[in-house]
C-alpha positions in Angstrom: -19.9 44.1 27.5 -21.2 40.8 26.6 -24.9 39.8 27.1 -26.1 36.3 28.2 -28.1 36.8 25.3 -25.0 37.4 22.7 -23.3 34.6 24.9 -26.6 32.3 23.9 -26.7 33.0 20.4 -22.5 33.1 19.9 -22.6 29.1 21.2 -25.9 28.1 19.4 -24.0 29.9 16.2 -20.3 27.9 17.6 -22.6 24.3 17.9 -23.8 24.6 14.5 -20.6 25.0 12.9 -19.5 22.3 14.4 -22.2 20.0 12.9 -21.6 21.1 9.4 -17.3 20.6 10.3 -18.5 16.9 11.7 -21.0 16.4 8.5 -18.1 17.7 5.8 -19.7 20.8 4.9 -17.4 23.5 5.9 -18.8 26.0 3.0 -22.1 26.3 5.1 -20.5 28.5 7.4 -20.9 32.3 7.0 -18.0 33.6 5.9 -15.8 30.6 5.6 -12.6 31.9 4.7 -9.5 29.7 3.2 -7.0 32.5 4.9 -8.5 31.1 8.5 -10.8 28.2 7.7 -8.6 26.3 5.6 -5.1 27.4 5.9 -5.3 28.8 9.4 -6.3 25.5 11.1 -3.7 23.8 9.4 -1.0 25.7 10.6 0.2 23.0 13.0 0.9 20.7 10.3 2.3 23.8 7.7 4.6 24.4 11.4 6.0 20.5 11.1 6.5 20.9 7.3 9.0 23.6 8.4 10.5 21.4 10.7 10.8 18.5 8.4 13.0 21.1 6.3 15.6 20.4 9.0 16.8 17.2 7.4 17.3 18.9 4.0 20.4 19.8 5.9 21.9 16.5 5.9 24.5 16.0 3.2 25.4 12.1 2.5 28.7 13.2 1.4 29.7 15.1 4.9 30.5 12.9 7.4 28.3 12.5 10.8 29.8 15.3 13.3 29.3 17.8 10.1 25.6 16.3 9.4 24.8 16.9 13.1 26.0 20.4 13.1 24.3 21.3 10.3 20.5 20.1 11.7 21.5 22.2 14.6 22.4 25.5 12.8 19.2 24.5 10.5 16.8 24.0 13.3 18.2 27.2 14.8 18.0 29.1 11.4 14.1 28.3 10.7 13.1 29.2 13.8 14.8 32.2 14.2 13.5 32.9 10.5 9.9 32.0 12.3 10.2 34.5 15.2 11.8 37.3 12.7 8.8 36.9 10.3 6.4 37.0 12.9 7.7 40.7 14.2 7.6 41.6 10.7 3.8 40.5 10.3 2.9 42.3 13.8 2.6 39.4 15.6 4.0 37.8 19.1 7.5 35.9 18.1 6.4 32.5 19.1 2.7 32.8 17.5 1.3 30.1 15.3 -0.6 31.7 12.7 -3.9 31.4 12.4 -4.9 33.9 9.6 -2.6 32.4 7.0 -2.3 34.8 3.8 0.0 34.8 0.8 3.5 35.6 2.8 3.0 33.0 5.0 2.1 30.3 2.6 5.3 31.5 0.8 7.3 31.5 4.0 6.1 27.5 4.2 7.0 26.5 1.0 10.1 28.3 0.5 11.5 27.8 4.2 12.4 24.2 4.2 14.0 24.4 0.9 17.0 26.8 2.5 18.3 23.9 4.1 19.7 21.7 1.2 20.9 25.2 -0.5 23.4 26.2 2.4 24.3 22.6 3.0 26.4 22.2 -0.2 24.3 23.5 -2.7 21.5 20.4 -3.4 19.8 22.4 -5.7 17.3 19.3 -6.9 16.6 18.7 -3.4 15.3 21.9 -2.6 13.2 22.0 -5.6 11.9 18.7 -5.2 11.4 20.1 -1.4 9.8 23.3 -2.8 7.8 21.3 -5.6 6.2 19.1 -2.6 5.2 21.8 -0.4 3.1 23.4 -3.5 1.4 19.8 -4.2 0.7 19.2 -0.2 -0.6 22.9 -0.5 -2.6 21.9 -2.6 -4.0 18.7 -1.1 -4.6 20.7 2.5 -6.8 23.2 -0.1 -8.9 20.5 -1.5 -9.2 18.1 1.9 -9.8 21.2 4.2 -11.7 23.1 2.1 -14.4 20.8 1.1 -14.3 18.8 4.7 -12.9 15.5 2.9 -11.1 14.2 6.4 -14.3 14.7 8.2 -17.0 13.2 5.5 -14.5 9.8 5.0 -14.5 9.7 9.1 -18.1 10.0 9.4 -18.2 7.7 7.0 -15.8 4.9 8.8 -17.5 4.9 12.1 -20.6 3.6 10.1 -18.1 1.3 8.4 -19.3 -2.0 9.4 -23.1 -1.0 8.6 -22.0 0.7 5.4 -19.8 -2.9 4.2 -22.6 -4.7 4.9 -25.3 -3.1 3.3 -22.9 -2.5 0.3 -22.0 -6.3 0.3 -25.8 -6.8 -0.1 -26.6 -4.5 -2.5 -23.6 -6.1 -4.1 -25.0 -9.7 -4.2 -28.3 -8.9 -4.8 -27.5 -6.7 -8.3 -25.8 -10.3 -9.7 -25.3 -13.6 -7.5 -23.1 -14.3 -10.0 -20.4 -12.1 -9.7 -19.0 -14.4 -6.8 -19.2 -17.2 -8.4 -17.3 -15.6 -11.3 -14.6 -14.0 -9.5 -14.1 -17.3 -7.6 -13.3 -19.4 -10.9 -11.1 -16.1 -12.1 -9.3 -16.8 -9.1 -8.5 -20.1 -9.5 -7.0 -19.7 -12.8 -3.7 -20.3 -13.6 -3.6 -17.8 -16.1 -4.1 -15.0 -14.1 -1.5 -16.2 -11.2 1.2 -16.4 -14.2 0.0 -13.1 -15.7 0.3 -11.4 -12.3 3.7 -13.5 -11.6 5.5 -12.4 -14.3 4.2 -8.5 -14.6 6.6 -6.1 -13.4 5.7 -4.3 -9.9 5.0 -0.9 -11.7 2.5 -2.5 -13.2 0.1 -2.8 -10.0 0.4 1.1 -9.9 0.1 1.8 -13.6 -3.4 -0.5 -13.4 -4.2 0.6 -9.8 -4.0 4.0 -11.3 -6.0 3.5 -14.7 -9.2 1.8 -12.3 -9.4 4.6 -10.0 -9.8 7.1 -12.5 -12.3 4.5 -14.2 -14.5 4.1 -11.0 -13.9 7.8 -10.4 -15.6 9.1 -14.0 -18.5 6.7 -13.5 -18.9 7.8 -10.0 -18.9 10.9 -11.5 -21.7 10.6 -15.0 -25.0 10.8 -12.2 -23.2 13.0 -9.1 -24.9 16.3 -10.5 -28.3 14.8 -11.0 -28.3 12.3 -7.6 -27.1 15.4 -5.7 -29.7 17.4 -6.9 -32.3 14.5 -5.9 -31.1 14.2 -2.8 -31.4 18.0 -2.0 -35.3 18.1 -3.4 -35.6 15.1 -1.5 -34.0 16.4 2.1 -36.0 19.9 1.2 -39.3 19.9 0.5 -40.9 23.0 -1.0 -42.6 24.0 2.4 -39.8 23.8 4.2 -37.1 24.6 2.4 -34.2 26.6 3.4 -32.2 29.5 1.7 -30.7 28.2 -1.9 -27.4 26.9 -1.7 -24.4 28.9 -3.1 -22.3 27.0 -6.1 -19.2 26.6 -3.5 -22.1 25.4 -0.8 -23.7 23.0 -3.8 -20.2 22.0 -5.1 -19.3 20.9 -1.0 -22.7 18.9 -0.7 -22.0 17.3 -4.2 -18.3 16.3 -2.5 -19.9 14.8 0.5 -22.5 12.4 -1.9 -19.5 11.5 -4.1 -17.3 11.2 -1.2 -19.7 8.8 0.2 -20.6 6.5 -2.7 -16.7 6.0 -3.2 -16.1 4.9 0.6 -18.6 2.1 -0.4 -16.4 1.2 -3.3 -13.6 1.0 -1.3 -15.5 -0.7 1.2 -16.7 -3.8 -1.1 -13.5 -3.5 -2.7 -11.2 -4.1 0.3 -13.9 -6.8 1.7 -13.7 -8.7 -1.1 -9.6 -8.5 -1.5 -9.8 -9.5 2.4 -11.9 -13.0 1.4 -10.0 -13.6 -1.1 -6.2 -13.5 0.2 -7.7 -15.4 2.9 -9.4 -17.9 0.4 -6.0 -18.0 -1.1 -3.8 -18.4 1.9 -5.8 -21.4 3.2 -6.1 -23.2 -0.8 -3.2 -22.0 -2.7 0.1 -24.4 -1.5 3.1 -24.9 -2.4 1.9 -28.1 -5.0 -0.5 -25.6 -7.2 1.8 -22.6 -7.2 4.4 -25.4 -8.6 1.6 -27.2 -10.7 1.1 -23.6 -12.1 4.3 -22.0 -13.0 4.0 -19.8 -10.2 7.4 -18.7 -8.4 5.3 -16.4 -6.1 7.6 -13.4 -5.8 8.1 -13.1 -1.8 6.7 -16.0 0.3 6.1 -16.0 3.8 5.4 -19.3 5.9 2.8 -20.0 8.3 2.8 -22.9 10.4 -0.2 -23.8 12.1 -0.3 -26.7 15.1 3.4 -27.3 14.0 1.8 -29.4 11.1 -0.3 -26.8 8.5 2.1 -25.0 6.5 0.3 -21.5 4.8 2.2 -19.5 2.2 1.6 -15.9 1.7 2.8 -15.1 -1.4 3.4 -11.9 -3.2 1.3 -12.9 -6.8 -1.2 -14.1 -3.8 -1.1 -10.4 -2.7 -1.5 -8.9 -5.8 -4.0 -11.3 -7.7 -6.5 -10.7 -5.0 -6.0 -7.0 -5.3 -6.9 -7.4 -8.9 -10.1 -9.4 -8.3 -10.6 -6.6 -5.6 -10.3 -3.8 -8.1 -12.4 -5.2 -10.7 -15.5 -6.3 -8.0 -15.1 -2.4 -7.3 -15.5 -1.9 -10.8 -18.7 -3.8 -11.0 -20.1 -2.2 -8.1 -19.6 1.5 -9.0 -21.3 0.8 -12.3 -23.8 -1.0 -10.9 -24.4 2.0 -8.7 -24.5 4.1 -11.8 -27.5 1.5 -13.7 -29.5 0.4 -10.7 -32.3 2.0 -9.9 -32.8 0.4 -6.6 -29.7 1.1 -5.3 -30.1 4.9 -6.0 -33.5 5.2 -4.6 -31.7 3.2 -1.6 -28.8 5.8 -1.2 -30.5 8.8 -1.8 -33.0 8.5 0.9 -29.9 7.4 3.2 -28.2 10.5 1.9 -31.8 12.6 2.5 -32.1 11.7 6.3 -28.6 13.0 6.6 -28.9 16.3 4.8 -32.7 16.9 6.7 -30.5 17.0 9.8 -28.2 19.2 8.2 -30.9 21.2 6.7 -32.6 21.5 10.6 -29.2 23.0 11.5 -28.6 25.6 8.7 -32.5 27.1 9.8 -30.9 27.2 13.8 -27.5 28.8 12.2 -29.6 31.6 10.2 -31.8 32.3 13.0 -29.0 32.1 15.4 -27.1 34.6 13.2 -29.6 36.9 13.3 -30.2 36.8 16.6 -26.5 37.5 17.5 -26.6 40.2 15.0 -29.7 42.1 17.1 -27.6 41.2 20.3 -24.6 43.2 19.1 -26.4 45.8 17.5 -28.2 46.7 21.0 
């Protein structure tokens, strides 16, 4: 029978968890598991994966009637795959999973990939299916595991605060940089450059940036992480040592962070600038320049202004974008200031986290004594 004490100590234990879910820190829960605490509370979106399957059923070569019918027996076969799996695993025929082990991670990938086999024999399709489920298997390991979804959300609802302070930061480490990236967008060679590039370009450099920003983001994470621990712990007070998965989810969460404000400067700055563009750029200096402008789309304005959006518009302030995020993650790697700035931001966070793991332990071992007695 369950005591009010048990019942006590099982929600204080159920609270914490929660804060270190909300914070990104998944790891700090005892005996975080990837069979329940990763996979198992992503079986909703491994159950629509299945379901998605369905359309591997579709063959463009069959007419409609034929297409229809075979989403129908395709719907019917996975679930009635689902149900017969379930008996075999001892479970109730209609149960979503929530204790996801090796069969059932195999019944995930595998199971949308029967479609395309049976209708006609797409044998790239159900590889490419198969090949999919292993990479989003993958991502729901990394994002799950390490709380990614819930450190970026914590870190959008501040987004406005964090934008600003990072736009701050970003002006006071060189006035300049404005002013530069202002005259670089009002030269013409850069509109023809990014006029005439092909489109794959824009992901080929997108691509080389990210990892750029990400390897510089990367040089001080070990050392900042380890200041803001010592800083968020003093000796007095400090709680039980970290585990490397704990360490390596806290070192996630800082990186996480100083990225989002990246992005955050970045995507502030592309903002001013397509709408710098969209109000300056016309039709008589895209012509003056060379510039066809890829897509355009008109604006009128008190049936007299006439704005042009243009594609090279799009993807020359995307550029400038990218490289102001440039500046700013190395400028986050060289200044001193701005360290000292984020790591007592990131201290006052992890001293709240800290506060909690002391509750969890004792709330642990409380709810251990309970159900001992």
């Amino acid at each position: 029978m369950t005591t009010q004490g048990e019942t006590a100590a099982a929600a204080d234990v159920a609270a914490c968890e929660r804060t270190f879910r909300r914070y990104g820190l998944p790891l700090l829960i005892e005996d975080h598991s990837a069979r329940r605490d990763v996979f198992g509370r992503a079986a909703p979106l491994l159950l629509v994966l299945c379901l998605v399957g369905i359309a591997g059923a579709i063959n463009t070569d069959w007419p409609a009637w034929q297409n229809a019918l075979a989403v129908m027996v395709a719907a019917v076969g996975i679930a009635a795959a689902f149900a017969g799996f379930n008996a075999l695993r001892g479970r109730r025929w209609s149960t979503l999973p929530q204790d996801i082990g090796g069969p059932e991670l195999a019944f995930f990938v595998l199971a949308p990939a029967v479609p395309p086999l049976l209708a006609g024999w797409q044998w790239g399709t159900a590889l490419v299916t198969v090949a999919g489920n292993l990479v989003l298997l993958a991502a729901i390991w990394l994002v799950v595991r390490y709380g990614v979804h819930a450190t970026l959300w914590w870190g959008v609802r501040g987004g406005i605060r964090e934008v600003g302070a990072s736009l701050l930061r970003l002006i006071r480490f060189l006035p300049l940089l404005l002013i530069f990236s202002i005259a670089l967008f009002y030269n013409a060679e850069i509109w023809q450059v990014f006029d005439h590039t092909p489109g794959v370009s824009d992901f080929v450099l997108g691509g080389f940036f990210a990892v750029l920003i990400l390897a510089i983001l990367r040089i001080r994470l070990t050392t900042e992480t380890g200041q803001i621990l010592r800083a968020a712990s003093p000796e007095q007070n400090a709680p039980a040592p970290l585990t490397q998965p704990q360490l390596a989810n806290v070192s996630m969460m800082v990186a996480l962070h100083q990225l989002l404000q990246v992005l955050l400067v970045s995507v502030a700055v592309g903002v001013f600038f397509f709408a710098l563009g969209t109000l300056t750029i016309t039709q008589g200096v895209m012509d003056a320049w060379g510039i066809a402008g890829g897509w355009v789309q008109h604006i009128q304005i008190a049936g007299e202004t006439d704005l042009r959006i243009s594609q090279t518009l799009l993807r020359v302030s995307v550029a400038i974008a990218t490289f102001t995020g440039l500046y700013y993650a190395i400028s986050v790697l060289t200044d001193g200031l701005y360290r000292d700035d984020f790591i007592d931001d990131m201290a006052v966070k992890l001293r709240d986290v800290n506060e909690h793991r002391a509750r969890y332990a004792a709330a642990l071992d409380r709810l251990a004594v309970e159900r001992a007695s």
